[in-house]
C-alpha positions as CSV (number, residue, x, y, z in Angstrom):
1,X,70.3,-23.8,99.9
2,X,72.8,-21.5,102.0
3,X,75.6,-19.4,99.9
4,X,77.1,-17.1,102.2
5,X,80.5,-16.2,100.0
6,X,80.4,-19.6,98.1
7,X,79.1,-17.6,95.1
8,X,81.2,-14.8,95.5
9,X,84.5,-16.6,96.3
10,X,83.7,-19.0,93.6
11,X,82.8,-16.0,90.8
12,X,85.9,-14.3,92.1
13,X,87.9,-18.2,91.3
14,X,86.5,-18.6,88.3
15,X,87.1,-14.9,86.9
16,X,90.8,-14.9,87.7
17,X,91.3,-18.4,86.5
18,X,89.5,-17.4,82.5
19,X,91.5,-14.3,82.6
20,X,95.0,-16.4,83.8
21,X,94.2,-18.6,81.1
22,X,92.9,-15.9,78.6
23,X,95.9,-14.6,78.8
């Protein structure tokens, strides 16, 4: 298993999508 900024990037995604849609 190799996550170099997969996680990261995919945290990051995922953050600003549940705030865009919190909102």
């Amino acid at each position: 298993m190799q996550v170099p900024v997969s996680a990261s990037s995919y945290l990051n995604i995922l953050q600003n999508y549940h705030t865009r849609h919190h909102r």
